[in-house]
N, C-alpha and C positions, 0 to 999 in steps of 0.2 A: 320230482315227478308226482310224490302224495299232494304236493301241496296244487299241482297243474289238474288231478285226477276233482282234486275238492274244491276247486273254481268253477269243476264244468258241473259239478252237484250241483252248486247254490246257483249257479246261473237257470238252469234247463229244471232243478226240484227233482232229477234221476240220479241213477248209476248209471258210468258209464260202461257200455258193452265191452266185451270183451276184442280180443284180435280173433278175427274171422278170414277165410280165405278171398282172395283175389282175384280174378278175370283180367286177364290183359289181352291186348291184342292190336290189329292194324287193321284199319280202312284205308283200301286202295280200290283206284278204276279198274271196271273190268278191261276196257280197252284198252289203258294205259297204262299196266301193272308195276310199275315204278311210277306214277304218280300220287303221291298220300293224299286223301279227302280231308280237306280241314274245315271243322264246325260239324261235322257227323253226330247225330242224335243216337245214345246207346241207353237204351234205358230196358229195365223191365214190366213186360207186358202188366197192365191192368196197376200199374202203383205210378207213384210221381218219381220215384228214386232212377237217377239216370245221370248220366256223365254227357261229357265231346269230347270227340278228336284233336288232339293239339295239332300246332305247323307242321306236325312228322308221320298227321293220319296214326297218331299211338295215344289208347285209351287205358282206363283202369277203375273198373267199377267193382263195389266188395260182394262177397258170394254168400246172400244171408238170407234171399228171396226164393226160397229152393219151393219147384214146383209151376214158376212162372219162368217162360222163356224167354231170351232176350232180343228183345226189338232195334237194328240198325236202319238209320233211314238219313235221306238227305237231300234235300233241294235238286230236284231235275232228275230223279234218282229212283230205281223201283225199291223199295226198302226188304231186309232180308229178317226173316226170324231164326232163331238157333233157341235149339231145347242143348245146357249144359248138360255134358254128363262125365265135367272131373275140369279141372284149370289149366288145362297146358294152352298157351298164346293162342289165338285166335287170327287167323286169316281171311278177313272179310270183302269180295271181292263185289262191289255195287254194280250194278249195269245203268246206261243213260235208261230214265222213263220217255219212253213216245208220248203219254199221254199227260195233259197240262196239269199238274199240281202245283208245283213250287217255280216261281220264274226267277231265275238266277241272271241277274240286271249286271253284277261284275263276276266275269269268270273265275270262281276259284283259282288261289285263294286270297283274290280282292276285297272281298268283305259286304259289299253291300246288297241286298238282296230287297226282293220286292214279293212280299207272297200273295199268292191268288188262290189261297184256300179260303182265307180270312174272308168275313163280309165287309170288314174293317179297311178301307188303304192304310197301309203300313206298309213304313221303308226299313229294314232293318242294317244298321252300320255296324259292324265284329269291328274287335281291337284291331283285326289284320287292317283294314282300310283307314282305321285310326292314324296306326304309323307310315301312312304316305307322308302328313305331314308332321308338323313340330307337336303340334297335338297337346301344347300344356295344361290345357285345360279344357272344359265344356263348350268356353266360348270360340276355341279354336277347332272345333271337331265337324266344323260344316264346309269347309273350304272346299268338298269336292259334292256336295250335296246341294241341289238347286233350290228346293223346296225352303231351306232355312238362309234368311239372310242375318249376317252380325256387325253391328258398325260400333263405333264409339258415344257414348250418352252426350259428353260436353269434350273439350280440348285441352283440360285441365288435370281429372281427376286419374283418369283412366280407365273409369268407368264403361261396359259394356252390354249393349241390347240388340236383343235378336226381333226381327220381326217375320212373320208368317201372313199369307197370303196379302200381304201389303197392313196389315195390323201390327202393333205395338208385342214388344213379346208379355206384357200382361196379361193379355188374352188368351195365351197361349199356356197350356195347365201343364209345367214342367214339376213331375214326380223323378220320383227315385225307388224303383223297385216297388212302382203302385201305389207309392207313400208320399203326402206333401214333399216338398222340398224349397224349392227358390222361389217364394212368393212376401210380399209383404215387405219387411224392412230388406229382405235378404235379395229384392228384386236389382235392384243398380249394379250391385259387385257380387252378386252371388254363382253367376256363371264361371267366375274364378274361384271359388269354393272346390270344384271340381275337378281335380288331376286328370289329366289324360290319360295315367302308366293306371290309376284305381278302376278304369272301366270296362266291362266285359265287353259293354253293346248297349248302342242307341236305336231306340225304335219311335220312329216319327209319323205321326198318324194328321192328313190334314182334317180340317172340320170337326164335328163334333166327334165325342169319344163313346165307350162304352158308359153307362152310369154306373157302375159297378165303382169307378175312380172317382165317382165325384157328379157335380154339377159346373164346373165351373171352367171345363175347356167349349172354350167359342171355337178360335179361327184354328184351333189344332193341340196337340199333347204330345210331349216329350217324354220318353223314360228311359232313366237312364238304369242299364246293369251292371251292381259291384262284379268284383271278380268276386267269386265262390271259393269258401275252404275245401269245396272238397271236390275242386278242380285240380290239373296234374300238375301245376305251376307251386312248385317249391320253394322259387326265388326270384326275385328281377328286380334290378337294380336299372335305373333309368339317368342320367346326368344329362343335362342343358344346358349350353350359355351360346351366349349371341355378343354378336360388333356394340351393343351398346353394354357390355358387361353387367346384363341380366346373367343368371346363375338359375338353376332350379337342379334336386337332387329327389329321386322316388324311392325309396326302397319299400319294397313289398316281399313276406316271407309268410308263409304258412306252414303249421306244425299241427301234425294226425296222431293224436294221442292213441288212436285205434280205426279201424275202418267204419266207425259210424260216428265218430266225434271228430273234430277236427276245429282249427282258430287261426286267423290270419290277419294279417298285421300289418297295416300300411301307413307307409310316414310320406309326410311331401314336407318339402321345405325350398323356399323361395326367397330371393337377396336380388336388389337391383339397387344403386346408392348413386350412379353416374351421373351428373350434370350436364344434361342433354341438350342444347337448345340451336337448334341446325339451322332454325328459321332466324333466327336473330331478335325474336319481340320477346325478350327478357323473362319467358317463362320456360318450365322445364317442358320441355317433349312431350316425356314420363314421368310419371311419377315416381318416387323412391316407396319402393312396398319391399316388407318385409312379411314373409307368413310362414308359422307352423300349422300344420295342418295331418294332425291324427286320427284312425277308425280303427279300431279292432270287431272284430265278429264271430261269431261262435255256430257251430253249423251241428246238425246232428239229425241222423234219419234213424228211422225208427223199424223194426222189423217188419209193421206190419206195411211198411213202403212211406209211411210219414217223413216228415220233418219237424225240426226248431231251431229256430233262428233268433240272437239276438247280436244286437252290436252297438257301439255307441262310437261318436265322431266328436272331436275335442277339432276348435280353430280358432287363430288368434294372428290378426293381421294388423301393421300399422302402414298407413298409406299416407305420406307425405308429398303437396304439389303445391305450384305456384310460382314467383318469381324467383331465381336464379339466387342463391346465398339468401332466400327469407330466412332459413332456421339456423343461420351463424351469425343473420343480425340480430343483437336485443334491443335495437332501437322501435322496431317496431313501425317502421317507414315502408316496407315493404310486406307483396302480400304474398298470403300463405294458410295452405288450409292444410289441416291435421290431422286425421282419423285415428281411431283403433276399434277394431272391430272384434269381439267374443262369441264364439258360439258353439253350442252343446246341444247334442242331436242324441237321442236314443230311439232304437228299432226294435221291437218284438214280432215273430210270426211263426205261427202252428198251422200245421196242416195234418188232416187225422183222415186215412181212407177207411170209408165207411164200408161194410160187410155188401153190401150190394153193390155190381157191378156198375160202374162210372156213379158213384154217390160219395161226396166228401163233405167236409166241413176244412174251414181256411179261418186264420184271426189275423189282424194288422194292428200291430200297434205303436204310435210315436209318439216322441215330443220333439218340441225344443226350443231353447235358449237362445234369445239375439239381443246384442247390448252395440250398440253404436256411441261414442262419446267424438264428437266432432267439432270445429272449426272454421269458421270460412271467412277468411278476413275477420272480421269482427261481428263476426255472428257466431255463433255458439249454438250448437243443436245437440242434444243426445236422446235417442231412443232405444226403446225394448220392444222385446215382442218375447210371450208365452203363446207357442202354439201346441193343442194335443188334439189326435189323432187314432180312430176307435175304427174295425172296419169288420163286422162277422159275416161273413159269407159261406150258404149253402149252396153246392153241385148237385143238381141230379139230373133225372129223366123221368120218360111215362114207357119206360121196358125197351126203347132204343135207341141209337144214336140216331134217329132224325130229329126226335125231336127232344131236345134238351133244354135246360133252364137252369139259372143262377139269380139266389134272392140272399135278402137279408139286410141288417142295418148297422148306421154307421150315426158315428159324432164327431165332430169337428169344432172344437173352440180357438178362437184368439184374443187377446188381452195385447192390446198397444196403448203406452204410454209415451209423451213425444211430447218435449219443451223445446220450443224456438226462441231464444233469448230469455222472455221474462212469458211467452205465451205457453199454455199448457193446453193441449189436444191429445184426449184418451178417449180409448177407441173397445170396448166388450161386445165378444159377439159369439152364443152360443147357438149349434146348427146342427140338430138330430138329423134322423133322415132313414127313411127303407125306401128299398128298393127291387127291383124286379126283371129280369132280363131273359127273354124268351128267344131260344135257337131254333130254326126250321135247317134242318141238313139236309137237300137232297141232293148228293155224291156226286160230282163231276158236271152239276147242271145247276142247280141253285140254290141260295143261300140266304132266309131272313134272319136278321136279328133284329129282335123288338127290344125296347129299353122306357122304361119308365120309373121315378124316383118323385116321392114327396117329401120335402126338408121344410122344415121351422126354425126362422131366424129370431132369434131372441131381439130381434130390431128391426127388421124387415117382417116379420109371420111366415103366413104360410106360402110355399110356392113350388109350384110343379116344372117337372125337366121332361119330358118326352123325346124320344130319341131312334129312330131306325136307322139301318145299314141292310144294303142288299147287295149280294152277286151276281150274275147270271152270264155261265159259260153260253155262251152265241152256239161258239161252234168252238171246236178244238181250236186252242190256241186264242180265242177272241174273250176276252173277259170282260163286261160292262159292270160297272158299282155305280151304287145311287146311295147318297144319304141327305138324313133330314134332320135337325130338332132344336132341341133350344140349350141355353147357355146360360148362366148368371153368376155373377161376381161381385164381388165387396172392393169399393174404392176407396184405400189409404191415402189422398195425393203425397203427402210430403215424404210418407214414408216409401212409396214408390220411385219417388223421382228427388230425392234427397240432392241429387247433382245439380238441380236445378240453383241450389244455392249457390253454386259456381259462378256469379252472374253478381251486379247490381239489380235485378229484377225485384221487386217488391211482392212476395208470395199471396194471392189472395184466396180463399178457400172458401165456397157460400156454406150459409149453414144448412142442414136437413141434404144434406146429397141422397140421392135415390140411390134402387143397388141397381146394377148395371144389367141390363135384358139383352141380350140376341137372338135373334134364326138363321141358322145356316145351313145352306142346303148346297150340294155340288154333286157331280160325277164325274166317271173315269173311264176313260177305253186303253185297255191293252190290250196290244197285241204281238204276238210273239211269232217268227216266219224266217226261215232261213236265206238268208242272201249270200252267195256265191259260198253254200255248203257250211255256212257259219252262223250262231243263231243270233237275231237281230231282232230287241223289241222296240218298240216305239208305244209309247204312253202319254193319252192328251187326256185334261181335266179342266175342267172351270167349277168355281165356288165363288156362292154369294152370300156374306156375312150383310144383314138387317137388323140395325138397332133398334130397340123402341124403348129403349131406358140407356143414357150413356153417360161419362162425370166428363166434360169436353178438356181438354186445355186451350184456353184462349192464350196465343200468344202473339195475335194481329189489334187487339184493338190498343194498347198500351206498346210501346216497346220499354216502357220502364216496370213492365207487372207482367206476371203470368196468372192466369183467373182460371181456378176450377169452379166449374158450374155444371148444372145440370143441363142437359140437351134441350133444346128447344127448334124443334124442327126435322132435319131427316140427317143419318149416317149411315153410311153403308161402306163396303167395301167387294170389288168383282175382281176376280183374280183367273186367268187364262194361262196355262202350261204346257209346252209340247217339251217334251223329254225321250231323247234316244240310244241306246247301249250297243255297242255291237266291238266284234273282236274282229280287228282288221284281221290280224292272223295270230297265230297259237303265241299267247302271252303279252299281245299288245290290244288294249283294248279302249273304247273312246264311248266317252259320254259329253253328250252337246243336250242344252235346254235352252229352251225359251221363252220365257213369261211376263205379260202384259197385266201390269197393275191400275184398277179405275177405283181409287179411295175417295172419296168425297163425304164432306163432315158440315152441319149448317153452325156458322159462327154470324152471330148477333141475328140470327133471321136469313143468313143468306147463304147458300148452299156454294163449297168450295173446294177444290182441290187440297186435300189433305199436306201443310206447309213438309216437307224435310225428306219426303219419301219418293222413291225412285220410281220411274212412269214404267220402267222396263229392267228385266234383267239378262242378260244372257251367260250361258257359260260352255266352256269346254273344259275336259277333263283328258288327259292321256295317261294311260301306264305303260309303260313296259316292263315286265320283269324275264330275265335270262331262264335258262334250262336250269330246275331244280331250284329257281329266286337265290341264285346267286347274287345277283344286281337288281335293283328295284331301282326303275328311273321313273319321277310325276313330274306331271307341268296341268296346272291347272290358269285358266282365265278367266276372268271377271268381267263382263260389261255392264256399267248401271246406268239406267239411264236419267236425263235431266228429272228435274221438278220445281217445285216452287218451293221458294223461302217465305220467313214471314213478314208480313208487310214491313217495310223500313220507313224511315223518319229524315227530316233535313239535317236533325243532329249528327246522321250517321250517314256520310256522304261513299262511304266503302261498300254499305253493304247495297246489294243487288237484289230483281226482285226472283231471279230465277237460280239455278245451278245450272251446271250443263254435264253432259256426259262423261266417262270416266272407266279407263280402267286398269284392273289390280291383277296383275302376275303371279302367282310363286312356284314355284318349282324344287323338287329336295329328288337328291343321289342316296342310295341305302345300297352297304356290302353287307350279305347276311354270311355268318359262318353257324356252326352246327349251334353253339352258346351265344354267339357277338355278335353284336348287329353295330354297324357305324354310319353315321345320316349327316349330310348336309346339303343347306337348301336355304333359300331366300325368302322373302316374305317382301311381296312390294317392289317386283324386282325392277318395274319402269318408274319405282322413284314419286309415283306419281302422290301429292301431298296436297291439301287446302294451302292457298297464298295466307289470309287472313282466318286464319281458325280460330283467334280473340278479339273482338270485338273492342277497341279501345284498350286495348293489352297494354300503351304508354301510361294508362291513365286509371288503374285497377281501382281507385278510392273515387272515380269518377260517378255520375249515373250514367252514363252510357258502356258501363263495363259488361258482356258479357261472352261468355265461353261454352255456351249452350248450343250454339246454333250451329249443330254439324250436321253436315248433311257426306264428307267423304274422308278419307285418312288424313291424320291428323302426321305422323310421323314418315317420313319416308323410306328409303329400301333399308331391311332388315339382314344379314345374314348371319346365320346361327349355325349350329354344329351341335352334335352326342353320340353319347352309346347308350344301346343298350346290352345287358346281359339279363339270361334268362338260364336257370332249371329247372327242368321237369323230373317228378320222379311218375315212375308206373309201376 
């Protein structure tokens, strides 16, 4: 225990506090007094120190803030304050709010939520809506979320990419806890980095973001939240496997040295080795990946309502694809690509509340390690990446919450080294930067936030980000958002699209690539109204992403080369969404969306429907869960619609110049018991699969060989099976 007390010294530079007393307690409906509230905000007034309610509506927050009373509040919800005056359990009974704060898009406790406080659109996803489905990881966490789409990069690797309003998920500035995360080398497989059993909650914001994270979300920002040490989750152990004898194992444990330190500990480990090949063109399905994958983190708040945070993440993946017995020949006649991937992440973060009411001080700070050594056929690639990560930001005001403000500054470095054969491509880029971000609150009617940041690129100079978001309550229940600003980014091609290697494709890259410029502007109407005494929103948006700096991929005028080059001409993207939530009745509820994609990109001079990408999506969503979520039954569907391929050649009399439409099933059974949960469910349940998803598959040493060109599922119906177990202490 001396030796666990003198880790958390040299980590944090304190003692740790001592054992202090406890608060516990229950949120329940007022109307449904055997109902528990799950995701209940419990904190203390005027500090950041604060808990939630597990799936049992039971909390537990330490008793050290004496003199400030405690704050419960909750989506849809009038929030209640209590002044303690001694620890015995806590019985807290929420009433519905009448009046529009928080819009609750799945009924408790579904998980996903849409708030209309923010001037910001943000979708927020909890673990609960995580585990409708298989949820392995990051790239499987959007399956009932319309807004994110995720396909496969090529049909080889098993590589995976998400796209957003019809753009590329590059575009798209996926953080972790406000902190870089999946970008650069880490962009092709990095969405598998991410366990599904490690995540609190995904919050997906479309268009431009606050500056405050950056300069570099165009068509939208992902963030993902760890679980928290000094959350009520003591233990949860997770297991997976599926019909193709994939394996995956979570265990996640936390240990509270005292009620203001606390460390928790999360292992993933991942085994899939089967020889899959259902289609018959002599390459595997999937790939054979093997991964360990560690984070520890260390948490501790402070009396005066502060925090410290630090944590480091260790992962080591080997990913083996190609044709069927490549890595039991040594002859070397057959093909075969080889990875292993290393990487090392560290996190620091302080937060210190200042003596003046709403005024603090916040620090961010990262790195990290990426080591790629690769294979592909007989091409050989290994790359790095040294990324760090600096971020000071002050809170305050001018004497109210209307009007509020956050500034400060930030640095950003990366260092890529990257050998293709016998080619070497390195890549230094230092990026200062302050910032500024102005809040107009006015309470139930409207909402500015201004945002402005100037960065210095040590290769690019100087360059300005401007950025607004607006709300304005109409009327009860009617929310209108409008946002505006700009975007910029730094294009790696190879190390972006590493999968591209998967192919006979000849890589070409011009020299002097520009950094990448956008404008994106969009709005949002919600609206929230009850239909047949149940509450029913309905939410329509349109956004229009405008390049004037872009790195293109030409993959029309060659089909034996892929060409990055700079834009010459016009790219855009319009994207159009109708999205609806409603609870047929008490514990079944349904989400249906609609959205119409217009990407068009100018390749040689001539303005073109963007080749791979789907003209249209739709989906529907069902749950049902029994009295008390005994039973959790989902069925989610997928429509996507046609597009264009890229231009084909006489050598390649298979391929087509369009796709056609398509769609993907899954559906998963969950028995909860008080500790155990048991799930099974499908993935792909119509089977539905590309005929030709390799290109010359007979002929992998050919030029006509590639495996790039996907545009829908590469493997067909899945079915998998788990448990989980979970402990809470309070």
């Amino acid at each position: 225990m001396k030796i666990i007390h003198l880790i958390g010294i040299l980590l944090f530079g304190l003692n740790a506090y001592s054992a202090e007393k406890n608060i516990k307690g229950f949120i329940r409906e007022k109307e449904s007094p055997d109902q528990p509230i799950v995701g209940a905000n419990i904190y203390w007034a005027e500090t950041s120190h604060g808990t939630t309610s597990d799936e049992n509506g039971q909390f537990k927050i330490s008793l050290h803030l004496e003199g400030h009373p405690l704050v419960i509040s909750f989506v849809g919800y009038q929030p209640d304050t209590i002044v303690i005056k001694d620890n015995e359990p806590l019985w807290v009974y929420l009433e519905r709010n009448l009046e529009l704060g928080e819009v609750v898009v799945k009924e408790r406790p579904k998980g996903q939520y849409i708030s209309s406080l923010s001037s910001i659109q943000s979708t927020k996803i909890t673990a609960t809506e995580l585990q409708k489905a298989a949820c392995c990881n990051l790239s499987e966490s959007f399956e009932t979320n319309a807004s994110v789409d995720v396909s496969f990069s090529d049909a080889i690797t098993g590589a995976k990419q998400i796209q957003m309003l019809g753009l590329s998920g590059i575009y798209v500035q996926t953080i972790s806890e406000n902190m870089p995360s999946i970008r650069g080398l880490a962009a092709p497989y990095g969405l598998g980095y991410v366990p599904g059993p490690w995540m609190e909650s995904i919050q997906i914001s479309k268009g431009t973001a606050s500056v405050m994270n950056g300069y570099e979300a165009i068509s939208g920002q992902i963030n993902v939240e760890y679980k928290k040490p000094m959350g009520t989750e003591v233990l949860h152990l997770n297991l997976y496997g599926n019909d193709a004898l994939k394996s995956e194992a979570n265990f996640n444990y936390t240990y509270k040295l005292n009620d203001s330190l606390a460390t928790t500990f999360l292992v993933h480990a991942e085994h899939h080795r089967k020889e899959l090949d259902d289609n018959g063109d002599g390459f595997l399905d999937m790939p054979h990946v093997q991964q360990i994958n560690f984070m520890n983190r260390w948490y501790q708040t402070t009396k005066d309502g502060g925090d410290r945070q630090f944590g480091v993440k260790v992962l080591d993946e080997s990913r083996q694809a190609g044709q069927t017995g490549a890595f039991d020949d040594n002859s070397g006649a057959l093909y075969g690509i080889d990875m292993r991937t290393r990487r090392y992440e560290f996190f620091a973060k302080n937060g210190i509340l200042l003596p003046k009411v709403g005024t603090s001080i916040g620090m961010q700070l990262s790195g990290s390690y990426h080591n790629m050594d690769a294979s592909y056929g007989l091409k050989n690639y290994q790359g790095t990446q040294y990324n760090a990560y600096f971020n000071l930001i002050y809170q305050g005001n001018f004497g109210t919450d209307l009007h509020t403000y956050k500034t400060g500054v930030s640095f950003q470095g990366d260092a890529f080294s990257e050998v293709l054969n016998t080619r070497e491509m390195d890549h230094r880029e230092w990026v200062p930067g302050a910032w500024l971000e102005y809040n107009y609150h006015l309470k139930n009617k409207l909402n500015v936030l201004l945002g402005l940041r100037s960065d210095y690129s040590s290769v690019y100079g100087l360059f300005v980000t401007p950025r607004i978001h607006a709300k304005w309550n109409i009327m009860e229940h009617l929310v209108l958002r409008g946002s505006a600003g700009k975007g910029y980014r730094t294009s790696i091609p190879l190390a972006e699209n590493s999968y591209l290697l998967a192919s006979s494709r000849q890589i070409i890259i011009d020299d002097e690539l520009n950094q990448e410029e956008a404008f994106n502007m969009g709005s949002s109407l919600l609206y929230e109204f009850k239909l047949a005494g149940r509450d029913f929103t309905l939410m329509l948006d349109y956004y229009r992403t405008q390049f004037m700096n872009q790195v293109v991929r030409d993959v029309d005028s060659d089909v034996h080369a892929v060409h990055f080059m700079n834009l010459n001409g016009q790219s855009y993207s319009n994207a159009v969404q109708a999205e609806l939530f409603y609870e047929l009745f008490r514990g079944f509820t349904l989400n249906a969306a609609y959205r119409i994609n217009d990407v068009k990109q100018s390749i040689n001079g001539t303005l073109r429907e963007m080749p791979l990408t789907s003209r249209y999506k739709g989906m529907v969503s069902l749950s049902y869960a029994t009295r008390m979520n005994k039973w959790q039954f989902d069925f989610t569907s997928q429509f996507n619609g046609g597009g264009r391929l890229p231009d084909p050649s006489a050598s390649n009399p298979l391929w087509e110049e369009t796709f056609d439409p398509y769609t993907v099933i899954n559906a998963q059974i969950t028995k909860n018991y008080k500790r155990w949960s048991f799930y099974l469910g499908t993935e792909n349940l119509n089977n539905f699969k590309m005929h030709n998803p390799i290109i010359a598959a007979n002929d992998p040493w050919g030029p006509n060989f590639d495996g790039s060109m996907i545009w829908g599922p590469v493997h067909g119906r899945k079915i998998y099976a788990g448990l989980r177990y979970t402990i809470h202490q309070y």
